[in-house]
C-alpha positions, 0 to 999 in steps of 0.5 A: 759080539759073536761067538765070543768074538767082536764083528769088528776091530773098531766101532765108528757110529755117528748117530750115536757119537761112539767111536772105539777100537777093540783092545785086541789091535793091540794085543793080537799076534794075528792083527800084527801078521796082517797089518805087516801084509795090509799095512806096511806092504801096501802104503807109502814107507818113509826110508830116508832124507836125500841128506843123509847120502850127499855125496857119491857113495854115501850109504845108510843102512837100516831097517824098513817095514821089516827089510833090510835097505840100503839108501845110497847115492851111487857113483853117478849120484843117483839116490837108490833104495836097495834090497841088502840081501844077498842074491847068492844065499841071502846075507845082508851085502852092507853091515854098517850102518852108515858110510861110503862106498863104491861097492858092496862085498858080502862076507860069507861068499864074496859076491860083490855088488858096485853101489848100483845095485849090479854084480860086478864079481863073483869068486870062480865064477868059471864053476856055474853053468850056462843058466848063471847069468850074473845081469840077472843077479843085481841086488833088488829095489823096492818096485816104487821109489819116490823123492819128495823134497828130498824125503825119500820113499819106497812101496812093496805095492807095485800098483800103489797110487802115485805119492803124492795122490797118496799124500792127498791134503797131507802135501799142504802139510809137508810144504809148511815143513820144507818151506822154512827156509829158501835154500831147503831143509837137511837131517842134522847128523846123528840118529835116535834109535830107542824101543818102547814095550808098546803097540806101535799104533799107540805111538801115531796116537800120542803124537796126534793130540794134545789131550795129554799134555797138560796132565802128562807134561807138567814138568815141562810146561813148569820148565818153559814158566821158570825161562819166561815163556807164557803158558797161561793158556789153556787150551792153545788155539788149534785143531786136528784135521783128517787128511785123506788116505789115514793122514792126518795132522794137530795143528796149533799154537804152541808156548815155546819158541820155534827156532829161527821163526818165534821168538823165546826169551832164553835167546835174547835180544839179538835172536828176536831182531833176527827173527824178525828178519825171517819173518819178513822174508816168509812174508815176502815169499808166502805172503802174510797168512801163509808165513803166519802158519809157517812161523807160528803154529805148530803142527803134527803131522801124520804120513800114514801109516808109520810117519810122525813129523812133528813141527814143534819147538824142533822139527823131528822125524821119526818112524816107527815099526812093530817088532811084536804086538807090545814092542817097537823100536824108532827112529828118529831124526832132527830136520834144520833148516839148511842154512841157518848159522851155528848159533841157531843150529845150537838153540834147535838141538838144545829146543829139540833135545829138551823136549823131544830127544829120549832122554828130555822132558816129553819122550820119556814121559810118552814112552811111560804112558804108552807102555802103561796103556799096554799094561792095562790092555792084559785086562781086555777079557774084562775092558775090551775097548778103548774110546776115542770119541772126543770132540765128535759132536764139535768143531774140532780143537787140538785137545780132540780125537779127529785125527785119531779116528782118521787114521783107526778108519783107514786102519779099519778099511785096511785089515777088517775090510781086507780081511773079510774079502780074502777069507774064502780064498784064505786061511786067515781066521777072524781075529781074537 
């Protein structure tokens, strides 16, 4: 400590196996400022899946890293990223939240902007002077755009590495995901959208271990006992993995089945025939080992900063933002296989929706305990920090904190090794 103040956020000491992070990440005001300067404007930020906006026209609206986008395929069928703001005053040009459409019009003055991001009208456009140039004036783009197998990305950072140098060995990861079917994956229609009274760091670390799942999901692992799954083991074989640039991924065997690839006895005999055809087919394309990881094994996997990809008993995606230090709101969707029949399109959603969906047996849970956690951090003045050193002097095992502490050093490196180069230029003061 000095001055009453720790010399760092998080304490990371391999001699002595110690690794902690300072209660304040979760509760300062200031940390928020600089992780939406350091953070979110200057890494990687998921948007959308190519899906959502099939067809020309086809728009979301939504919320990124704090601004207002709209992803849009335009009438070209060019998939963009714009800025919904107003380049007359500001209002937002787009105020549903999903549709199609040629144009947007805002409603306080009437510009109005075809679905390329350009101004094609502006009322008495006659009144402006010789400076109004109405080319000049398009709705604004992210500076960095990015698709990868249909996810769609933006960056604030013009200067940002390429996407996929910034994924590093997070791409394996991600083509585990979008490998499950020959055709490609698509976002099942509809959004979850819900908010937790929780730091939004707390999410990336509930979602990266299994440490809790026993003790946390009891009701769950008694429901998959009762419909005949095994869940005598424990704990599952696996283990957590730093990725490079924060990312990070569990990946493990789990006790459920997985839809279209690992069989569950609450879908019979015919879902296992099937199944077996699938796994032939992976095997075929991948060869055994690959198709084995594909089917079998589950993985969490990390986008840093904000992205969880969860490849369980269902596949969902969900980003999530800070809205204060103790409040966040996700969003969340259900990745398919795009071409998978409405018989199994049913068992995902009724896998995806028993444990993952907001109202089923794991995500109420989660959002109870992260909010529990926020509840205890009022007590930091008498218990500053917060231990993630499991698993530190071993093999990493899926119930360790590896892949939490790759992405609290890259947090880390971001805000205190930042904050430190920009003091002398800045007025930003060491934080509480």
């Amino acid at each position: 400590m000095q001055n009453g103040r720790p010399r760092n956020l998080v304490i990371d000491d391999p001699k002595r196996a110690a690794f902690q992070v300072h209660r304040s990440a979760y509760t300062s005001r200031e940390i928020l400022e600089l992780e939406r300067d350091l953070v979110f404007d200057r890494s990687w930020i998921y948007v959308g899946h190519e899906t959502e906006v099939r067809n020309p026209g086809d728009f979301q609206s939504r919320n990124v890293a704090g601004r207002p986008v709209i992803l849009c395929r335009d009438s070209g069928g060019e998939i963009r990223v714009l800025i919904n703001s107003c380049t007359h005053r500001g209002a937002e040009v787009c105020r549903e939240t999903e549709g199609n459409a040629k144009s947007f019009q805002c409603f306080y003055h009437a510009w109005t902007f075809n679905n390329r991001g350009e101004l094609v009208g502006v009322p008495d456009a006659a009144g402006y002077g010789p400076a109004f140039k109405k080319e000049e004036l398009g709705l604004k783009a992210p500076p960095r755009i990015t698709n990868y197998r249909g996810l769609i990305f933006l960056s604030f950072d013009p200067n940002i590495e390429d996407f996929v140098t910034y994924l590093a060995n997070a791409k394996e990861q991600l083509d585990l995901i979008m490998d499950q079917s020959e055709v490609g994956m698509e976002i099942v229609v509809g959004t979850h959208l819900y908010s937790t009274r929780a730091n939004w760091k707390m999410l990336v670390e509930n979602s990266l271990e299994s440490y809790h799942v026993a003790p946390l999901h009891k009701s769950y692992i008694d429901y998959l006992r009762v419909v005949g799954n095994d869940v005598s083991r424990a704990p599952v074989r696996g283990f957590g993995k730093e990725l490079g640039n924060g990312n990070a991924v569990e990946e493990y065997e789990g006790n459920w089945g997985r839809p279209r690839l690992r069989w569950d006895p609450r879908w019979g005999e015919q879902a296992k025939a099937e199944i077996e055809e699938n796994r032939r087919r992976l095997t075929a394309r991948f060869g055994e080992q690959r198709a084995l990881r594909i089917a079998e094994w589950n993985r969490n996997v990390l986008i840093y900063p904000n992205l969880m990809i969860n490849d369980i008993m269902g596949i969902t995606i969900r980003a999530f933002y800070p809205i204060a230090p103790d409040y966040m709101e996700v969003r969340a969707w259900s990745l398919a296989a795009a071409d998978e029949s409405p018989v199994w399109r049913a068992r995902r959603l009724d896998n995806f929706l028993t444990f993952l969906g907001p109202g089923g047996l794991s995500t109420p849970d989660d959002n109870e305990a992260m909010e529990s956690c926020q509840r205890g951090f009022r007590a930091a003045g008498e218990v500053e920090w917060s231990d993630m050193s499991r698993g530190i002097v071993r093999e990493s095992q899926a119930v360790d904190e590896e892949q939490l502490r790759s992405f609290w050093r890259k947090w880390n490196n971001q805000i205190a090794g930042t904050r430190r180069t920009r003091s002398s230029s800045t007025k930003v003061r060491r934080v509480a």
